[in-house]
Every structure is written in C-alpha cells, then in structure tokens.
TORTILUM-780781 format. One record per residue: x, y, z of N, C-alpha, C in turn. Coordinates in steps of 0.05 Angstrom, whole numbers, plus 5000, padded with zeros to 4 digits. Each point is the difference from the previous one (the first is absolute). Layout:
<rs>
XYZXYZXYZ/...
</rs>
This chain:
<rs>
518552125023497149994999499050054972/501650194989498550074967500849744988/502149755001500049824983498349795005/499350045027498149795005496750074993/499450264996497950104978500049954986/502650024984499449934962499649665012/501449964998499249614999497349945010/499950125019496449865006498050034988/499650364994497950094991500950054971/501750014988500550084960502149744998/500649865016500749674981501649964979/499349944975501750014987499550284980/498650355005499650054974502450295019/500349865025502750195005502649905001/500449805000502449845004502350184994/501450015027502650145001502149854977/500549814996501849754999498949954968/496750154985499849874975500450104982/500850064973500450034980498350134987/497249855008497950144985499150155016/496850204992499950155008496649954997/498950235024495249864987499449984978/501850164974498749994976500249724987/502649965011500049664988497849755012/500150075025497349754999497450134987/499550224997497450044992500249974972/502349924992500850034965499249674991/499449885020498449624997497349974997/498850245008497150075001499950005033/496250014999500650065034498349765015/499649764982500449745015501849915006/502349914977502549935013501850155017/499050325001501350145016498549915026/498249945010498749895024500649775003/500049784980501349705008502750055014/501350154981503349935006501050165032/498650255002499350125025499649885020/497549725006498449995025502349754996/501049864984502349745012502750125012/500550284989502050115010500650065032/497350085003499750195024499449815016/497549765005500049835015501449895022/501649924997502649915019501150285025/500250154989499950285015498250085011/496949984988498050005021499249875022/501449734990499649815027501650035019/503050064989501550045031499250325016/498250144987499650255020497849795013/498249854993496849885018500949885025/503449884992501449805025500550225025/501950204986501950225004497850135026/498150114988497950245015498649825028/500049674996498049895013501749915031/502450065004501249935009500650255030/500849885025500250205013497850045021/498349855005497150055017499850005029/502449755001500349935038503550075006/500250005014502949915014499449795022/497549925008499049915027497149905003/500449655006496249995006499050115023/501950085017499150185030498550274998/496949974988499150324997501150085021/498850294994500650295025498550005011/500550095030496650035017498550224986/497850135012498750205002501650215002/500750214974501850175006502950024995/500249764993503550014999500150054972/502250024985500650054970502650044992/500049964983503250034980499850174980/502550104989499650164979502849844995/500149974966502749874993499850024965/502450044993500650074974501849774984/498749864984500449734987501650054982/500749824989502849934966499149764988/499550034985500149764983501849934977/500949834998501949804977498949824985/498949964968499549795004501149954970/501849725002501849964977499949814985/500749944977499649834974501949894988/502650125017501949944977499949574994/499249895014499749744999498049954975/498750154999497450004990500049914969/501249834989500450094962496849914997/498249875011497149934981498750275005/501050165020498450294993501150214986/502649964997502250204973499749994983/498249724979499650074976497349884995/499350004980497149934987500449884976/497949824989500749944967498650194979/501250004988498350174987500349944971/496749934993500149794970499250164983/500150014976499350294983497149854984/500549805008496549914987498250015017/500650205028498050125015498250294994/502850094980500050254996498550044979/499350174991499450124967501350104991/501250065013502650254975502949975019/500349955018503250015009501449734997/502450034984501349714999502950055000/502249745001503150195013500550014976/501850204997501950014974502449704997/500749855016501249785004498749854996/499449704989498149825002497150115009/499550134966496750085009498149785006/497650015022498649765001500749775014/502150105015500749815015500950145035/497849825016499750115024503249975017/500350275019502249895018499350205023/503249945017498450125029501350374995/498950135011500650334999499350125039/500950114995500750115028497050155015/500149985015497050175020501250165011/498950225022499950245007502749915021/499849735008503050015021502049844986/499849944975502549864994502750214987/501749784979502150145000500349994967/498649844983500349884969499750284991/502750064982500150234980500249984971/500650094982500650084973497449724988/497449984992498649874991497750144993/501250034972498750254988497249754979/498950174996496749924994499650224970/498349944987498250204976497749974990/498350284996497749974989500049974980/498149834974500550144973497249984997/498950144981497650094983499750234977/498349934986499250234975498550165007/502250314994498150284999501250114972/497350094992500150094975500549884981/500049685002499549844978503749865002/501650195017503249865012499849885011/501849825002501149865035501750155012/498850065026501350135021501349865021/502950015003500249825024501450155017/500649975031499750155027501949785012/501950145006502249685024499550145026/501249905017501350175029498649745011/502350165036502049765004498250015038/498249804999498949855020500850055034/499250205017501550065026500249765019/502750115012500949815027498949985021/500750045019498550005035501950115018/499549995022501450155022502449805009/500049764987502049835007502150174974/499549974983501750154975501250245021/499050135022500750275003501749885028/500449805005501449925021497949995025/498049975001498049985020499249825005/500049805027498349754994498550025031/498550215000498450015022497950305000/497249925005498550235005499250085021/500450225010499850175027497650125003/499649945026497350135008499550115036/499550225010499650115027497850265004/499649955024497950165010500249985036/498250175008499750045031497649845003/499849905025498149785006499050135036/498750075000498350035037498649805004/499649815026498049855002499250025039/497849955005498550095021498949815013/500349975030498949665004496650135013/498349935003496349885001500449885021/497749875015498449985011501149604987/500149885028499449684990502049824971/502350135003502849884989499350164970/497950224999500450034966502950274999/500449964975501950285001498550104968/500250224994500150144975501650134983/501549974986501250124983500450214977/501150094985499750164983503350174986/500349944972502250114988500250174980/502350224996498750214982502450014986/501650194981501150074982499850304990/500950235011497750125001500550044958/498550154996500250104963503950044990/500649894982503150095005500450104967/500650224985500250094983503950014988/500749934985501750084981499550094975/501450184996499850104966497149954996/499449834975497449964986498849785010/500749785031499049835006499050095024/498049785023499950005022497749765005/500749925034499549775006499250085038/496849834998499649945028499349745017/500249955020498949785009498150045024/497749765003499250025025499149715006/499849935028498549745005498549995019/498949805010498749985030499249695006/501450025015499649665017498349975027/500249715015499849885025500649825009/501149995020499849755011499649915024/499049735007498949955021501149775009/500750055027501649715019498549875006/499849754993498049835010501049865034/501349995005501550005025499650185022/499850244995498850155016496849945016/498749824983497249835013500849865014/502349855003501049855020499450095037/500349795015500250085033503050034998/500349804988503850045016502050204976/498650094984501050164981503050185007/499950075025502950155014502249805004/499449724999501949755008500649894985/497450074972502149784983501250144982/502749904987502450014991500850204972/496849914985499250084968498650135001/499450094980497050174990499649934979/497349964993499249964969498250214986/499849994977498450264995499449944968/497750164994498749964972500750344992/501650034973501050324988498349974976/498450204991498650144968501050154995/502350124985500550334987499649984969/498950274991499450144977502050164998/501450014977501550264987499050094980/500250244990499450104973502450224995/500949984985502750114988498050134969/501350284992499250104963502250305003/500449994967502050164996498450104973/501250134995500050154966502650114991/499950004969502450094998498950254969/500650205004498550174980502549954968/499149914987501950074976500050154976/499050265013500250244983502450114995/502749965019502250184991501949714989/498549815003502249834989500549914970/498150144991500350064968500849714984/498949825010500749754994497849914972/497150054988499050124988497950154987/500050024991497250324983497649765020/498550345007497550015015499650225018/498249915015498750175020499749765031/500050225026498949865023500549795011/503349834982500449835008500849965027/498949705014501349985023499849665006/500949905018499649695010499250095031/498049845009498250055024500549685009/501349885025498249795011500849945028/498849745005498550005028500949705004/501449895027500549745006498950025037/498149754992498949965028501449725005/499150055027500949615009498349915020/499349795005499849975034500849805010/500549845019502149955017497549885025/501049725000497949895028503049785004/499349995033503249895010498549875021/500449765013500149865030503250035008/500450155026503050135008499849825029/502849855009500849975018502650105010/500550135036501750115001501249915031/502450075007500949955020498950165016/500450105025499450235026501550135025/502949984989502650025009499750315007/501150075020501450295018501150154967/501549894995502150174975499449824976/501549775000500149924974498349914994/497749884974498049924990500649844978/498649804994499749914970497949914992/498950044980497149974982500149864973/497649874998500049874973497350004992/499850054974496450024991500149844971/497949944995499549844982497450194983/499950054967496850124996500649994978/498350194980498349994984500150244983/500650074968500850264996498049994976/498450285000498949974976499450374990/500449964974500550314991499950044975/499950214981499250144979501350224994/501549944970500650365001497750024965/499950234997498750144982502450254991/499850054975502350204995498650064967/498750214998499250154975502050214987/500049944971502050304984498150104999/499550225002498450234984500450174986/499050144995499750214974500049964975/501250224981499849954978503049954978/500449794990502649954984499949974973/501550124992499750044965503149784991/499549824984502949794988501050184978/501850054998503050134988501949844975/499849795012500749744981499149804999/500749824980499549744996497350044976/498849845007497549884978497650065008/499850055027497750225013500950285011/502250084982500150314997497850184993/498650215013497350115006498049845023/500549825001498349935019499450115026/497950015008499850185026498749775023/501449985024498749845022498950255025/498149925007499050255029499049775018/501250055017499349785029500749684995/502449964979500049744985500049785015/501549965035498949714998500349995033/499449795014500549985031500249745011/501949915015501849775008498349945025/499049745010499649985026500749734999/501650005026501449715006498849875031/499449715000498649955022502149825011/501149995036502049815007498650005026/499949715004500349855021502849825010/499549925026501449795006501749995036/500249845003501349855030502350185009/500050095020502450065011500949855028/502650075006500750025032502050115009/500150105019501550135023502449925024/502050064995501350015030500950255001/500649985029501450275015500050085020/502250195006500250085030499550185009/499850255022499750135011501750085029/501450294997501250055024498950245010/499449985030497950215015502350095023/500150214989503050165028497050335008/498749885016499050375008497950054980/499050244994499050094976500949924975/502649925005501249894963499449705003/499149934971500149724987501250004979/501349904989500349764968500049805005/498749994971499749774987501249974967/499649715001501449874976498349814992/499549904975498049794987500749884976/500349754998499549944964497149814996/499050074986497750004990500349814964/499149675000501249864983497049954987/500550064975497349994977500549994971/498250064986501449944972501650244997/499950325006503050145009500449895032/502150064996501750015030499950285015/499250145022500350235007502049985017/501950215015501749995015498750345014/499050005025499250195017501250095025/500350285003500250055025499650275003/499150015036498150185017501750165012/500050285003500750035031497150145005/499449935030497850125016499850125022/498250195003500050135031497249995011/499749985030497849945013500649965017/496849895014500649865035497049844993/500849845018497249845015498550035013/
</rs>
C-alpha cells in the first residue's frame, strides 16, 4: 500500500527506482519542474479514474425493499501492454532550461510514472555569479522499472434495494495511514431496474438496469522526515474522483448468473505540492518555491463489462473484466439476502 502512495500521490519526486531526488527537478526551475511532472504522472492518474470507477453492479436484478449486500471488492488494473502510456516525448524545446546531456535538443521518449526507461540523464545549465553553472541527474523510471505492471485498488461496498427496482449504494475505504502517508475512499451510487416496471417482470429471463457511481479517493503524503529538500511544511495533497454511468444486462438464474454493461467513465485527479522549497543546486541555487505548482488531469472515455456471479445462500462471488482504455480485472465476495 505505501508503494502504491508514492506512485500516485509523489510520482516522480519519490521514485523508489530514481536516481534523482526533489531537489533535482526543482533544480530546472519550477515550470519545467511542473511540465516534466504533469506528463509524468498522467498515465498513472488515468489508470486510478479506470481503476476506482469500476465495481458498481454484479447484477441488473435490483434488490427488493430491504434486501442488501455488503461485499468487499479488488481491483487490478494493468498496463503492462500499455507502451503509449510508459513513455512520453519529451522535447527540450518545450522546456526552458532542461535538456539531455546526450544529444542536447533533441526530443525522445522517457519513461512516465508506469514505465520502465532508466539511466537518461538530463542537465541544467545557467549563469550565477557571472559562471556557468551546470546540474546533470538522471531522469526517474516507473513502477514498470520496479517490476510492476498493474495498479491496485479495494474497498467495501453496501448496497440496499428501494421501493420500485431502485437499489442504493455506497463505498468507503475507511482513512488508512502508514508512516508519513495515508489514504481514503468513499462513493455512492444507484441503480434502477427498468424491468421491474414490467407485468411479467418475474417471467422474464433478464433484467436490465441503468448504474451512476461516484468515487472520490485523496491521500497526502507529509515530506517533512524525508529530508529530500531544505524547507518547511512540505507535503503533496490530492484527490481523484470519477463517475461511472453503465446500461447493465443480466441473467436471473437460481445460482449461476452472468452480466454485461456497457458505460461511460469520466474523472479528475488534482494533486498539489505544497509548502515551502529552497534549491540546493544547479543555477537556481537559493531559490525558494512555497505552494509551487498543481497537476490536474481530466479523463474520459467508453467502457464495458462482462461477468459472472455465483449465489450459494448468503455467500456470492463474483468476477468481472471491465475493457477500456485501462483494463480492470475485478472481484467481489458478498453477503446478503433478498
């Protein structure tokens, strides 16, 4: 759980796997430390928007009046396929001051928050005190570099069936603290069987149903003991929402079930550094940043669903893959009655 902190919420200025360290991006200034940042992180923000949105139904068969589940979800959702989201280009005539020490001025691809590209070291140069100052260090990897090619995500989910095929939902996380990080989630859904308006609704075979869920996932990570560099109050704060609209069709079998939904994912993360950072080296050695910059990434896009469901008694699982621009791989166990 703590590695899946650093990667989400500190990106590349924690990178297990990098070389460098926060003083070095802030040693580019603190635009290109924000350019090179929000292309880094991107790709990682989007697979948590897929990751979190996932998980809403097992079933277009709402619950009656009264019935409910309680069930504790997993999520998978993996990249290793993924190389257009492993790296980024990165052209130094975007930059102002960062260019590679290899063929300066000439763009190539460098690794994002999930890839695996190592040793592609970069330098600042500029005049202090009337010198040229120049600054190298060596550009971080991703969680693929760390042998990872998947981001995890779970929580408990209760949902409650209404009055006239609606059910209600709702998922939490509760606060989860390690060391100097911590992370919560919560959501709230519905859904409504349109089948249930039916006369013959008990006879026929399917159920259909319209699903909305909201998540909101935020962590912080305090980086006062990580001495990474000179300041005060430092910390990274942020926040990934999603929401999630699905048309779900499902079988209506004694035991076994199977479902398929089709929808719609749309989400935002926001992720601010704060405090105050003093640069150590390079060519903006003295420089001081306080609240220097904040990332927000906007994703949309299409998903769909299959999956099954097995109902023995009070116990259910379920199983799901969920195919979008990530891939999720899900599963439920649940308890309840009807």
């Amino acid at each position: 759980m703590k590695n899946l902190l650093v990667f989400v919420f500190i990106g590349s200025c924690l990178n297990a796997s990098a070389q460098s360290d926060f003083n070095n991006v802030f040693a580019a200034g603190v635009e290109d430390a924000e350019r090179f940042t929000t292309d880094y992180l991107n790709p990682l923000s989007e697979s948590v928007v897929y990751s979190i949105s996932t998980g809403w139904y097992n079933t277009a068969d709402a619950k009656p009046l009264g019935g409910f589940e309680i069930s504790i979800i997993g999520n998978i959702t993996g990249f290793k396929n993924k190389s257009d989201k492993k790296t980024f280009i990165l052209d130094p005539n975007d930059y102002e001051n960062l260019d590679f020490e290899d063929n300066p001025g000439v763009a190539r691809e460098v690794s994002t928050a999930l890839g695996d590209i190592a040793g592609v070291n970069v330098l600042v140069e500029g005049e202090v005190a009337g010198l040229t100052v120049r600054e190298t260090f060596e550009l971080p990897s991703g969680l693929s570099g760390e042998g990872i090619d998947f981001v995890p995500s779970g929580y408990i989910q209760a949902s409650v069936g209404l009055i006239k095929g609606t059910e209600i939902k709702a998922r939490f996380l509760p606060k989860m603290e390690y060391e100097d990080a911590s992370i919560g989630l919560i959501g709230f859904g519905i859904q409504h069987d349109f089948t249930k308006l039916l006369p013959a609704d008990k006879v026929l075979p399917v159920a259909i149903s319209a699903v909305i869920g909201y998540t909101s996932i935020s962590g912080d990570y305090d980086l006062t003991n990580a001495a990474l560099i000179e300041g005060e109050n430092q910390r990274i704060e942020a926040r990934i929402n999603s929401w999630a609209f699905s048309g779900v069709v499902s079988t209506k079998l004694p035991i076994i079930n199977f479902y398929g939904g089709l929808g719609y994912v749309s989400g935002k993360s926001v992720t601010n550094v704060l405090g105050t950072y003093r640069v150590t080296e390079g060519p903006f050695i003295s420089e001081t940043y306080v609240d220097p910059f904040s990332i927000t990434k906007k994703v949309s896009g299409v998903t769909g669903t299959i999956g099954t469901k097995l109902k023995v008694g009070f116990f259910r699982l379920n199983a799901e893959y969920n195919l979008g621009e990530f891939n999720t791989a899900t599963v439920g166990v649940n308890f309840g009655f009807r």
